[in-house]
Structures are given as structure tokens and as C-alpha cells.
N, C-alpha and C positions, 0 to 999 in steps of 0.2 A: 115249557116254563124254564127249564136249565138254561138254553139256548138264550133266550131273551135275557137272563142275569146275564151271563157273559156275554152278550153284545152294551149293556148298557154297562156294565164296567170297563170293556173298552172304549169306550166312547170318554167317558171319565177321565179314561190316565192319558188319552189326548188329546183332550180339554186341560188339563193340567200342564202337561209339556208347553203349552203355548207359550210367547210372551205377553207379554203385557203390555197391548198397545193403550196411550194414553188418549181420555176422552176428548174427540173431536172436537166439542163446545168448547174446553179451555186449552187445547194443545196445539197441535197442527194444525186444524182447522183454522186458525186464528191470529197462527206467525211463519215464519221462515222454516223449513227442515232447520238448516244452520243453526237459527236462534236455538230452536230445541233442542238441540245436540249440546248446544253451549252450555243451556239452562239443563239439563240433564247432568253434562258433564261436572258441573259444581253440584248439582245435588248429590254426588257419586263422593266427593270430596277431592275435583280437580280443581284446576285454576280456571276461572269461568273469565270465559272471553267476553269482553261488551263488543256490543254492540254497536255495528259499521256505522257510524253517525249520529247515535244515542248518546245516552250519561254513562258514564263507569260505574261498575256493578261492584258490587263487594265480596268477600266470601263470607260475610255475617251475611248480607242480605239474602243471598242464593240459601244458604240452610235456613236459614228461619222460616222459609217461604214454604207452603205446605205442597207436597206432590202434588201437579196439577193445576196451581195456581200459575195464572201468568205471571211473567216479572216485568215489572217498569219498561217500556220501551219509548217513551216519549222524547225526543229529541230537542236538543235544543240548538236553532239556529248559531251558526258560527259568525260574528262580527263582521262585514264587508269593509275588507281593503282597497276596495277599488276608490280610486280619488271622485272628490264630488265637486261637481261645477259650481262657479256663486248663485246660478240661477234655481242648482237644487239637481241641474241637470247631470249626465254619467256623461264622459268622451267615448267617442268609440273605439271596440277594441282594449287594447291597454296603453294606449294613446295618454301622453301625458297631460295632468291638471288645466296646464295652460293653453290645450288645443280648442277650439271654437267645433262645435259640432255643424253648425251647418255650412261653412264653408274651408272648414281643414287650414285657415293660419295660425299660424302662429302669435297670444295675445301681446299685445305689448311688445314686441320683438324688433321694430326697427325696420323689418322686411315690406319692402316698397311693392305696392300692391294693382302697381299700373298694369301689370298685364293682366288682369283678371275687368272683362268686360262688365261683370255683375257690381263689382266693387265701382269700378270707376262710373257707370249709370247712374248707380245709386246718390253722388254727392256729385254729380257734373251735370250743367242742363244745356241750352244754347245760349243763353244769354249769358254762362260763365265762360263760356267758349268764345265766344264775341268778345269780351269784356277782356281776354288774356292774348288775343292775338291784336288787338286794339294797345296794351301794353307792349307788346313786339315791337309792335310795329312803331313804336313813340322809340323806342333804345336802336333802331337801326340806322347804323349809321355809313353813308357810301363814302370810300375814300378816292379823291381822285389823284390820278394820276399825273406822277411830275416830271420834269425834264431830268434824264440825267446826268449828274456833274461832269463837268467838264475837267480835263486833265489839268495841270497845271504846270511850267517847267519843264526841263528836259528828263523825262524818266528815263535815257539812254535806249540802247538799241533794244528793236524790235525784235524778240529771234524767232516767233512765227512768222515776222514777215518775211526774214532774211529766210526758214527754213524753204517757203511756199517760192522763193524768187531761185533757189538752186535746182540742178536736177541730176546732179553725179550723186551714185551711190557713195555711201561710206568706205572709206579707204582708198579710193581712186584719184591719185595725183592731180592737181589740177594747177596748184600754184608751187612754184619753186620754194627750199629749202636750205639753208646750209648745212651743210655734215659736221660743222663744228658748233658743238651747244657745252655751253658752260655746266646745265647741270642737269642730271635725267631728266625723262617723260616722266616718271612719278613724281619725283621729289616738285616738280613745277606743278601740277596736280591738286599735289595734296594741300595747300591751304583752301581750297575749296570744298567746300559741302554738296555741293551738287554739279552735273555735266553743268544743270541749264546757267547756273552762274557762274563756271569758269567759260562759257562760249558767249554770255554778257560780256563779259572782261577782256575777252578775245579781239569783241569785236571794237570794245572803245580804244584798244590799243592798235589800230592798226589793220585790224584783221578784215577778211581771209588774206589781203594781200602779203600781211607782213606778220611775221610772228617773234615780236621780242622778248615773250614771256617763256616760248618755249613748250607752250601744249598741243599744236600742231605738226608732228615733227613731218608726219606721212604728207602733207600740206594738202588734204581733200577738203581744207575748209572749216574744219572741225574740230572743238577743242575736246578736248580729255575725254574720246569718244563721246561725245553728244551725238545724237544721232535726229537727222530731221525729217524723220518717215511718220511718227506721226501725227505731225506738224499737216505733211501733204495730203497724208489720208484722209483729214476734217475737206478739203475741197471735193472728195468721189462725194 
């Protein structure tokens, strides 16, 4: 009989040491570990954390609430930012307001939409296709070909013709000279702009034979180095 007391008093003091797990019908059973920790932890007198997509809890509300008791956990939908189509419809993605869901243009945009075969079937038939190369065909206009003008007067010497008629390289004596010139190979030169128009000028004075100007002095023909190689080249 002694033996039985002291087993049913230790049995007692731990039964006592235990904690105190909360009833399954209102506790655990019926939310998150987390939530209960929260909801505990305000019933302890800490800062009760709300809940991950719920309403904000108070710390009046958490003590008033009896051990045991669940707390509010009803959420309430957040407002949708997502833009909304006229038709009521969502874009896809985060696609902007003015994108067309079922074919990705752009609304109102200006963008020319001839490459898309869907698009252009849709508002083209044969008979608008007839009807637009039928307007072509009305605006085409052939131009014919005319004779071309004829020169007029003396344009002076030819110096392709003259370059194609010589056949001494540049610098190679071919017409006499005098040694006595009034005034340099440059200074005779330079009121001209180009070879080809001081070998023009050349040749309405005289030239190759005679040079009173003075830009021949080497006498190959040639004024203020003009050179008539690619003149010859155009006949290969």
C-alpha cells in the first residue's frame, strides 16, 4: 500500500512539471505554429505580430481575447494595380494598358501593320486587290526616249581626243623649245585651276606645236603636267 502512494505521487508532480499544451479544437489544430506564437506572444505582453496578409491586430485586442480563443484572422483582398482593358480584359504579363491581347500591337500607335498576314487578310479580299492594282495601273506612266541634244558652236579643243591621238609618255621631248622664256613654268601655271584647262588653253594657242604661253617647257605636248594616260586607258 506504501509503494502504490509513492508511485501515484510521482506520477503527479510530473503531471505538473508539464507544459501546457493549448486545446487542439481552438489552437494549433486550427492555424499556423507562427500565428500561435504571435498570438501567444501578445498574450505574454509582447508586440503581436499580424498576420502575413491578414488585418493588424492590436495589443488591446490580443489581451482582451480569452486564452484559447482564436484571434481574427480574416484577410482582406489587396486592391489590383494591374491596368484594365476597355473590354474589362487584363494585358498579359505587365504589358502596358494599350497592348491588344490577342495580337501584341500596339493600340492606336501609328505602327504600320502590313507585315502581319492575319492583319492584312482580315480587311483585304481579291476584289480590293484587283481594284488597287487596276488604280496602278491607271497612274503608270512610260516615258519615251529622246534624241540627244546636239552641241552647238565651237566648244574648243577636244583633249580626250587629242589625249587618245598621242602615244609619247609624259616628259618625253617631242616638240622643240626655246631656252629663253620670259617668265617661270609656275608663275605661267598658275592662273589656272586645273591641268585639264590649262592643256584646253594650250592647245587653242598654238599648241603642241608652239608654246607662247609658256606651260610646256619640256615640249612632250603637255601643259602644266596634264597627263593623258587616263584618257588612253578608257579605249583597253
Amino acid at each position: 500500500m506504501h509503494r502504490l502512494v509513492l508511485t501515484a505521487l510521482a506520477v503527479s508532480t510530473l503531471a505538473a512539471c508539464q507544459p501546457q499544451v493549448p486545446d487542439s479544437a481552438q489552437g494549433v489544430g486550427f492555424e499556423s505554429y507562427s500565428d500561435y506564437m504571435r498570438r501567444r506572444d501578445g498574450q505574454l505582453g509582447g508586440t503581436p505580430q499580424p498576420v502575413i496578409g491578414g488585418p493588424a491586430i492590436s495589443t488591446e485586442t490580443v489581451t482582451a481575447a480569452p486564452i484559447g480563443a482564436p484571434l481574427p484572422t480574416t484577410a482582406t483582398a489587396a486592391p489590383s494595380t494591374a491596368p484594365v482593358m476597355p473590354n474589362g480584359e487584363r494585358p498579359r504579363g505587365d504589358a502596358p494598358a494599350g497592348i491588344k491581347t490577342q495580337s501584341g500591337e500596339v493600340a492606336h500607335s501609328g505602327i504600320s501593320d502590313e507585315q502581319s498576314f492575319a492583319a492584312v487578310a482580315a480587311r483585304e479580299t481579291i476584289a480590293s486587290d484587283a481594284e488597287r492594282l487596276r488604280r496602278q495601273r491607271e497612274q503608270y506612266v512610260v516615258v519615251q526616249p529622246t534624241a540627244l541634244p546636239q552641241r552647238t558652236g565651237d566648244t574648243g579643243p577636244n583633249i580626250a581626243q587629242y589625249a587618245m591621238s598621242t602615244t609619247n609618255p609624259p616628259g618625253t621631248r617631242v616638240y622643240a623649245r626655246s631656252s629663253l622664256r620670259l617668265r617661270s613654268y609656275e608663275a605661267s601655271c598658275a592662273p589656272f585651276s586645273s591641268a585639264d584647262l590649262a592643256q584646253i588653253e594650250f592647245l587653242k594657242r598654238g599648241g603642241p606645236e608652239r608654246d607662247p604661253m609658256g606651260v610646256d617647257p619640256d615640249g612632250d605636248g603637255f601643259a602644266c603636267g596634264w597627263d593623258p594616260r587616263p584618257f588612253r586607258a578608257g579605249l583597253n
